[in-house]
Residue frames as qw, qx, qy, qz and C-alpha x, y, z in Angstrom:
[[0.000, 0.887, 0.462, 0.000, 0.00, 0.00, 0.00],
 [0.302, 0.617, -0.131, 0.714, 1.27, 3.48, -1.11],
 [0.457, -0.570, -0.346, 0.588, 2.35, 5.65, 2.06],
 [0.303, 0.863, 0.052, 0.400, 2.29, 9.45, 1.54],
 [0.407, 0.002, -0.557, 0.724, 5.32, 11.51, 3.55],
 [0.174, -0.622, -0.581, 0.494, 4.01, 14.00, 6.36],
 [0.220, -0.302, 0.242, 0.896, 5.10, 16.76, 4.13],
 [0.135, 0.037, -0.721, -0.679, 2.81, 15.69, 1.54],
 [0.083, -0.441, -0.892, 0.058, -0.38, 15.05, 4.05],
 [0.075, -0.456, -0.148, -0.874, -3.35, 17.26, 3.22],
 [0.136, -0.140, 0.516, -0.834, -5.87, 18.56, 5.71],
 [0.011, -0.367, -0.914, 0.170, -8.54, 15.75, 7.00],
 [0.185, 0.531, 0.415, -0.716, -11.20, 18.47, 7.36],
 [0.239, 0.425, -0.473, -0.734, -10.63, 19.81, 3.38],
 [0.048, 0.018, 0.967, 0.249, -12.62, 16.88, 2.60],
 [0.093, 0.604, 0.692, -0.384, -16.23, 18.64, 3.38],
 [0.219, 0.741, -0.116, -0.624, -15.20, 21.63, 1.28],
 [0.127, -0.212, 0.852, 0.462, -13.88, 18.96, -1.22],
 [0.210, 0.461, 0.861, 0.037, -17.40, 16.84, -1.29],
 [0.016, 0.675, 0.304, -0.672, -19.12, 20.40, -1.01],
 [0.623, 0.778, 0.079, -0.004, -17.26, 22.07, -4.05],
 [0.708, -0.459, 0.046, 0.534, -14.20, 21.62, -5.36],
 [0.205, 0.716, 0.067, 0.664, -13.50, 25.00, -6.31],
 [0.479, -0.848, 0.119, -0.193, -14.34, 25.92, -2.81],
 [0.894, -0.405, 0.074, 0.178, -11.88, 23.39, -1.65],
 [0.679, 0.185, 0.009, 0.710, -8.77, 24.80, -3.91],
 [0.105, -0.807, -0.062, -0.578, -9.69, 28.23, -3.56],
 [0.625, -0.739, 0.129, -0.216, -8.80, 27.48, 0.38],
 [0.740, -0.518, 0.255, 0.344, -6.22, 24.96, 0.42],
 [0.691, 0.283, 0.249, 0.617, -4.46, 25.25, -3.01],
 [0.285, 0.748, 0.242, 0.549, -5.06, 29.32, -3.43],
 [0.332, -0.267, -0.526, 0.736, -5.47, 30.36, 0.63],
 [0.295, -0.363, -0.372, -0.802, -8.45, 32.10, -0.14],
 [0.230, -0.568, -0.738, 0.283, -11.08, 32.40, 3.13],
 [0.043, -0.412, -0.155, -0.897, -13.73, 34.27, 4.13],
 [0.028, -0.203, -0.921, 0.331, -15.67, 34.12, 7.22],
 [0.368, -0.422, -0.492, -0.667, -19.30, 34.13, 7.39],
 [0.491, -0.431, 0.425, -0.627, -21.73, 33.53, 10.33],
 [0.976, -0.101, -0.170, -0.088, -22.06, 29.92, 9.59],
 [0.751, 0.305, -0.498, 0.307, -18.17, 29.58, 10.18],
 [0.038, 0.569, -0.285, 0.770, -17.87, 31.58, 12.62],
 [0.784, -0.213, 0.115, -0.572, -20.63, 29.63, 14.46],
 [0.906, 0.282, -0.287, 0.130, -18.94, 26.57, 13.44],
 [0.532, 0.354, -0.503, 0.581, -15.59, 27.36, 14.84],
 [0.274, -0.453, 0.523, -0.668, -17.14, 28.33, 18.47],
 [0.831, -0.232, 0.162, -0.479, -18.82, 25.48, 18.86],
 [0.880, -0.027, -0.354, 0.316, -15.59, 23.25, 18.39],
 [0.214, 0.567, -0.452, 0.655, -13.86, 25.30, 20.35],
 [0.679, -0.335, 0.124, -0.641, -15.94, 24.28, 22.92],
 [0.966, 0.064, -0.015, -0.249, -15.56, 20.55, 22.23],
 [0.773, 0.006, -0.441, 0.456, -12.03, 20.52, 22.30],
 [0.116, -0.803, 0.319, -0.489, -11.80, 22.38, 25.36],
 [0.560, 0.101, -0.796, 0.206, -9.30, 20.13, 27.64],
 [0.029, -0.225, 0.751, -0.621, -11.26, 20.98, 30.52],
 [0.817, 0.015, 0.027, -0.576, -14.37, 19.41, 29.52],
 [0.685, 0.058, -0.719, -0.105, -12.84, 15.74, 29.44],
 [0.578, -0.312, 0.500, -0.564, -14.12, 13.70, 31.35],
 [0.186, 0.051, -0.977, 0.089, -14.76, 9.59, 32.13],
 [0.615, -0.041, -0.221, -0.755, -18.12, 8.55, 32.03],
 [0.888, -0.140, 0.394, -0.190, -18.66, 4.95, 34.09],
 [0.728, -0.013, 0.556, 0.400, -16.77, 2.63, 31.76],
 [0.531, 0.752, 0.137, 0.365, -16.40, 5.60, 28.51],
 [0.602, -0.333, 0.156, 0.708, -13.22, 7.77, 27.97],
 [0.522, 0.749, 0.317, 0.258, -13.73, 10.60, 26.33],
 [0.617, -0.207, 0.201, 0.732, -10.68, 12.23, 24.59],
 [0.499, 0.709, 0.481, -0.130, -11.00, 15.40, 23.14],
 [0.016, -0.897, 0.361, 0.253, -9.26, 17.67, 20.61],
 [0.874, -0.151, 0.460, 0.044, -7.79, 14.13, 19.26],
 [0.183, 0.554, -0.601, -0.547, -4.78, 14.71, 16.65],
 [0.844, 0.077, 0.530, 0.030, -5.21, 11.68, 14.09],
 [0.090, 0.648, -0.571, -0.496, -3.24, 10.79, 10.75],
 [0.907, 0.281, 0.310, 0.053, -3.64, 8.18, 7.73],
 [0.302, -0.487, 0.644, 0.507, -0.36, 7.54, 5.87],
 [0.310, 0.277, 0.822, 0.389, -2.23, 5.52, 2.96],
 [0.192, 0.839, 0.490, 0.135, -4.75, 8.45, 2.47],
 [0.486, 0.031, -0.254, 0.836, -1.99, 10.91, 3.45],
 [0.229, -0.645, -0.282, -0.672, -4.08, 13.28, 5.22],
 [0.378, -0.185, -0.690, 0.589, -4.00, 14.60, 9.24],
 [0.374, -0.566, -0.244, -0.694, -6.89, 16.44, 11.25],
 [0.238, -0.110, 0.700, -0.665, -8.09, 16.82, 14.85],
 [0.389, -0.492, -0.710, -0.320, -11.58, 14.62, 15.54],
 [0.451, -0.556, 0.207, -0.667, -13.85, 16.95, 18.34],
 [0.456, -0.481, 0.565, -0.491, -14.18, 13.86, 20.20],
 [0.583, 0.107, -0.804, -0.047, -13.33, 10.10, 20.42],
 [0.582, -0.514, 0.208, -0.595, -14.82, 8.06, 22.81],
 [0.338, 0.408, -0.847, 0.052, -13.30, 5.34, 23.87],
 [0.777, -0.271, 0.082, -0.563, -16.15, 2.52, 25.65],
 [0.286, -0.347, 0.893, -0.027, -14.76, -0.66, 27.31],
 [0.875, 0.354, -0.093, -0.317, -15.53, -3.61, 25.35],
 [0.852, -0.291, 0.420, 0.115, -14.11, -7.11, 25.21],
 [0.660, 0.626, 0.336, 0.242, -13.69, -6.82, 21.40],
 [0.194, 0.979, -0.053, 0.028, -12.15, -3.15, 21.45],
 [0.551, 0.567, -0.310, 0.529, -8.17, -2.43, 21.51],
 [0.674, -0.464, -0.346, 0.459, -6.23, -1.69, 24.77],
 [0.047, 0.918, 0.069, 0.388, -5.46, 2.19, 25.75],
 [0.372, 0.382, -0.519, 0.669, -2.23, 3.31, 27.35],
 [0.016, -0.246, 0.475, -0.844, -2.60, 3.60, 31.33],
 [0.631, -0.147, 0.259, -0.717, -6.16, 2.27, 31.57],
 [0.309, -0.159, 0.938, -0.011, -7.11, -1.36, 32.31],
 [0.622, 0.462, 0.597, -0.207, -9.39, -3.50, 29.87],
 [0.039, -0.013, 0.555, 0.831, -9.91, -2.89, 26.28],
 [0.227, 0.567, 0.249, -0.752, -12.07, -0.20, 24.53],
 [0.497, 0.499, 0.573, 0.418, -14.16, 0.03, 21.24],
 [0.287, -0.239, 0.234, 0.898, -13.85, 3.36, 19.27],
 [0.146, 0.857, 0.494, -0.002, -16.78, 6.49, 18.76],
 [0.181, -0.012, 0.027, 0.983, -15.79, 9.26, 17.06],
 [0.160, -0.721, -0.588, 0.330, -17.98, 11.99, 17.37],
 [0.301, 0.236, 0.126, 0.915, -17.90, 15.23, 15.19],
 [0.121, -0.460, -0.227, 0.850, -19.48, 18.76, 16.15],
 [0.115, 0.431, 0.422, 0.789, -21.64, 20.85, 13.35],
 [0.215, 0.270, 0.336, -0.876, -23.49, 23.64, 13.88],
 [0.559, 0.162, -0.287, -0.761, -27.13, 23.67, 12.09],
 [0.704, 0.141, 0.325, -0.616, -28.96, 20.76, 10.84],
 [0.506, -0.381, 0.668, 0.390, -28.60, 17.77, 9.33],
 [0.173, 0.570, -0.418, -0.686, -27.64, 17.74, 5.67],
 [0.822, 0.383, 0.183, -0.379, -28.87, 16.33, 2.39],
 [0.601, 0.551, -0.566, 0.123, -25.73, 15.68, 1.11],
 [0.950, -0.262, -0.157, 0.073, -22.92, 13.45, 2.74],
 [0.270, 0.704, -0.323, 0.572, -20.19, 16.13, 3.02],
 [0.462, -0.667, 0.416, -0.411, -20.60, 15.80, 7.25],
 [0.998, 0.008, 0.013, -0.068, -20.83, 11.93, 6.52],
 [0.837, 0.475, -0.150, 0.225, -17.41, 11.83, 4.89],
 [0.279, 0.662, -0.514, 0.469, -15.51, 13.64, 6.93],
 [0.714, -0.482, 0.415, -0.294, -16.64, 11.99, 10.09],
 [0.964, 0.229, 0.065, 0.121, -16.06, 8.44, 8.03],
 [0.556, 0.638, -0.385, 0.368, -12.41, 9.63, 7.40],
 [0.369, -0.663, 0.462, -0.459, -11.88, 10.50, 11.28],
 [0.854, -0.238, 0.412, -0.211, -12.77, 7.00, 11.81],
 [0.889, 0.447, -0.033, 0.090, -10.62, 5.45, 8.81],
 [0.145, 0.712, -0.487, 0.484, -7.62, 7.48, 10.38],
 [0.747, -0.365, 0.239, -0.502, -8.42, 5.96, 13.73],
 [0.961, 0.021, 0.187, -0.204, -8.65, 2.47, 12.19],
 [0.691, 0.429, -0.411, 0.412, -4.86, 2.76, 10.77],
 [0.109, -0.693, 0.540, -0.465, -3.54, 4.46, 13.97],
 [0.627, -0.476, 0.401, -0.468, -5.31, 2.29, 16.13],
 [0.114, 0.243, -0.956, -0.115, -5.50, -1.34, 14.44],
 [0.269, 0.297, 0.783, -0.475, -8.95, -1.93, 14.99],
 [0.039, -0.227, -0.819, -0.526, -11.92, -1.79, 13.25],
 [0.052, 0.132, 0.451, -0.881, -14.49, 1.33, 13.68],
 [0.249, 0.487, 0.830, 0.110, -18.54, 0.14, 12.93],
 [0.072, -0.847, -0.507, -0.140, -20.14, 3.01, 13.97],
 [0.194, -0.222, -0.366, 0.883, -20.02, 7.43, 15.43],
 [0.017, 0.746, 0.642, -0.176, -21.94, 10.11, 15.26],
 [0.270, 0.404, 0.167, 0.858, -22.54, 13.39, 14.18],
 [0.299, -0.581, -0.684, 0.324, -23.78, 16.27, 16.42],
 [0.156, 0.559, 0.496, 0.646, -26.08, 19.28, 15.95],
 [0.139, -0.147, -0.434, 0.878, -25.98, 22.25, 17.62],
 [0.336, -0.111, -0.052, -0.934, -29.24, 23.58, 16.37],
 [0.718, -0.200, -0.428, -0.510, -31.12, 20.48, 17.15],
 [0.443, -0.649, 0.399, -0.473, -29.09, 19.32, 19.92],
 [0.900, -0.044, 0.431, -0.053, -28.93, 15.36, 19.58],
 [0.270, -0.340, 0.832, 0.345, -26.51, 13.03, 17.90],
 [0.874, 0.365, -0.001, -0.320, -26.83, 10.96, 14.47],
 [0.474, -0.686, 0.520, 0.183, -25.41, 8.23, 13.92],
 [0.562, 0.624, -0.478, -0.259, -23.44, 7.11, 10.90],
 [0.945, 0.206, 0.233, -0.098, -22.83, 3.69, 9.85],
 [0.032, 0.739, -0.548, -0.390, -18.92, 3.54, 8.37],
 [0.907, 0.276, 0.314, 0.048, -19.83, 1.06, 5.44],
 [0.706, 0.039, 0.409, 0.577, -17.43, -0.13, 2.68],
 [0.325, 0.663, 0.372, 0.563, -18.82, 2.59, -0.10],
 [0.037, -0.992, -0.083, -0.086, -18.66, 5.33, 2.04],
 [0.848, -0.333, 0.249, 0.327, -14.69, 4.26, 2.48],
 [0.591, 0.202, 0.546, 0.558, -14.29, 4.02, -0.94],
 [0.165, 0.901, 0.355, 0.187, -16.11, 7.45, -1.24],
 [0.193, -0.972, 0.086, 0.099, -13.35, 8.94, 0.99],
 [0.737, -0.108, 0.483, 0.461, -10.46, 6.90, -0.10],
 [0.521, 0.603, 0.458, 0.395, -11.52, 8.31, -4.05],
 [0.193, 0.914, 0.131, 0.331, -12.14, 12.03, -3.34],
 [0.590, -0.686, 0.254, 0.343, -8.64, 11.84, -1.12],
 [0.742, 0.107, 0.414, 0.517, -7.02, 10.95, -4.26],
 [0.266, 0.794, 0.501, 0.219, -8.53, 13.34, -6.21],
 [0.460, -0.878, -0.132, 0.013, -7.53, 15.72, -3.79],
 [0.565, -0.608, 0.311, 0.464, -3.84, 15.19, -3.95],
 [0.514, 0.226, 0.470, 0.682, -3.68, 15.01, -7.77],
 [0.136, 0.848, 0.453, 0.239, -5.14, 18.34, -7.51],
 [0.723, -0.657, 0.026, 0.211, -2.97, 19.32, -5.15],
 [0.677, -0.125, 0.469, 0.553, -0.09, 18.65, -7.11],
 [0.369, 0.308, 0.390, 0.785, -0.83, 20.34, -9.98],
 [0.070, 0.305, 0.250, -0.916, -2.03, 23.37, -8.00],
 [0.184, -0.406, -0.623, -0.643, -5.74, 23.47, -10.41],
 [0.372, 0.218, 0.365, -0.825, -8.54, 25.54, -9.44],
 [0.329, 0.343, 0.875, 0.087, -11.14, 23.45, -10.90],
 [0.026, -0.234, -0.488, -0.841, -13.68, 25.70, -13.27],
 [0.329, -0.008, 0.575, -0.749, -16.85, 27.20, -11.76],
 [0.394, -0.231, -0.576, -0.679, -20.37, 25.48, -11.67],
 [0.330, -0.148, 0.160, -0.918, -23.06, 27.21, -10.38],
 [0.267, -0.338, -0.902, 0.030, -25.29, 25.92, -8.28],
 [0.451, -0.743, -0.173, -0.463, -28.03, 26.71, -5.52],
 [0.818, -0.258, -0.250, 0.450, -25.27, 25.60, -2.97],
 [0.483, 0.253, 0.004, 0.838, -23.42, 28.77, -3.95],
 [0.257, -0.726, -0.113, -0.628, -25.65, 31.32, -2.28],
 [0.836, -0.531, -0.066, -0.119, -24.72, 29.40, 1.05],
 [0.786, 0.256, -0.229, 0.514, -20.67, 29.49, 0.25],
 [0.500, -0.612, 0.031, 0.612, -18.02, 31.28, 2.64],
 [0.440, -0.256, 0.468, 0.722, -16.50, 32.12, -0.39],
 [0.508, 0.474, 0.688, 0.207, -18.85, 33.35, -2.99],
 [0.150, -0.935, -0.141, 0.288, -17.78, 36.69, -2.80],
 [0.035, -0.807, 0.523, 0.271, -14.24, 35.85, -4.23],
 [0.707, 0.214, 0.612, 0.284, -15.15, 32.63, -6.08],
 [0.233, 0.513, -0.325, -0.759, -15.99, 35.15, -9.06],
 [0.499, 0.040, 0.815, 0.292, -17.79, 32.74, -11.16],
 [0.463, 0.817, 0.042, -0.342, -18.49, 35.47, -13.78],
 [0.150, 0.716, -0.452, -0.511, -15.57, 34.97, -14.93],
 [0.920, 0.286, 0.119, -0.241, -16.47, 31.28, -16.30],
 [0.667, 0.538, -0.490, 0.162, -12.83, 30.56, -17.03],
 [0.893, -0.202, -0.383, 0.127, -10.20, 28.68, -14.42],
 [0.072, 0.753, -0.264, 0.599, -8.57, 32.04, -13.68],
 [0.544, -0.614, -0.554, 0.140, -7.51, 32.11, -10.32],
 [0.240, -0.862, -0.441, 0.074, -8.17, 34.09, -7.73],
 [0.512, -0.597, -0.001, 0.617, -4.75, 35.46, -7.21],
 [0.382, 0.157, 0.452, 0.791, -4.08, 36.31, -10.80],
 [0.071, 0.781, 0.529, 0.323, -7.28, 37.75, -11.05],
 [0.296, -0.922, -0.190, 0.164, -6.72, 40.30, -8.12],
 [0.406, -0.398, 0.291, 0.769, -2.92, 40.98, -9.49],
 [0.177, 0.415, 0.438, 0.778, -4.31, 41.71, -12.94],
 [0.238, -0.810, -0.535, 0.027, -6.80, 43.85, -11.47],
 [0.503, -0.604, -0.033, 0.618, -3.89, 45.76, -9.16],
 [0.548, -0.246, 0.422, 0.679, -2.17, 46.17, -12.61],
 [0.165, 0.757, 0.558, 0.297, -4.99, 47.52, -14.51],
 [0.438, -0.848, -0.275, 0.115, -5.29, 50.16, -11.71],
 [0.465, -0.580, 0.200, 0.639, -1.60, 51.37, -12.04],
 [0.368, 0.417, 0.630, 0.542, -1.94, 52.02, -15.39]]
């Protein structure tokens, strides 16, 4: 199995903006393009929250770990997971310092509601595929959790959705590589983007963002 180096691992998370759009997704990691909105903004206080290290805590026979660095060499890609729980179980893997062996719940954070699409799916599924190399073990099942509704869902980490994050990881690095801003297309998704302000998809060509704003500069001295 290929291995990627550390140098060469992209950001676990970049997979939601990836599923999402990938324009959005180069436009952030390949260009460094951001913008915040109130959805991120909202977003980013409510993990803060979740990895705060003085909320862990030990629950009767659960461990929960938060803030949890994880890494996949074969998908080369590294990310925090808001929270891994770690439940004793005959079946589960053994954990430094504590006695027995534990089975493995990740747990991600959103704000809002859940989605029609499978962008929250995937990236939770990756947390747990990262997990399952670190750990050696084998992860059935976690959850996702909504701040506007308040209650967990929980996600199923079948083969195809594997292969769903396995694919658009690739995808991801050969894009990567050859720095490409993919080309825009418009959706109804796009009224709901961080970025739709400085996607420009008037200009209908692969321009990107940076060139655009130097030609611009250079227009302007003229």
């Amino acid at each position: 199995m290929m291995e990627y180096k550390e140098d060469d691992f992209l950001m676990l998370s970049g997979i939601q903006h990836f599923a999402f759009c990938r324009r959005q997704w180069a436009l952030i990691h390949i260009e460094q393009q951001w913008e915040e909105n109130v959805h991120t903004v909202e977003g980013e206080l409510l993990h803060k929250r979740a990895h705060d290290p003085y909320l862990s805590e030990k629950r009767n026979d659960v461990i929960i770990s938060r803030g949890l660095p994880v890494f996949s060499r074969s998908m080369g890609i590294s990310g925090v997971c808001d929270i891994v729980e770690f439940r004793k179980a005959e079946n589960g893997v053994p954990l430094h310092g504590h006695r027995g062996m534990f089975e493995v719940y990740p747990v991600e954070y959103k704000r809002g509601r859940p989605k029609d699409t499978e962008i929250d799916i995937l990236q939770l599924t990756a947390q747990a595929m990262c997990l399952e190399e670190m750990l050696q073990t084998e992860i059935k099942e976690g959850a996702l959790y909504y701040g506007e509704i308040r209650r967990r869902e929980q996600v199923l980490f079948t083969a195809d959705l594997k292969e769903k994050v396995r694919g658009n990881f690739e995808e991801m690095h050969q894009l990567f590589e050859r720095r490409y801003t993919p080309k825009v297309k418009w959706s109804k998704s796009c009224n709901a983007c961080s970025l739709r302000d400085i996607c420009l998809p008037k200009l209908g060509k692969a321009q990107s963002v940076k060139d655009y704003i130097q030609n611009m500069i250079a227009e302007d001295d003229e």
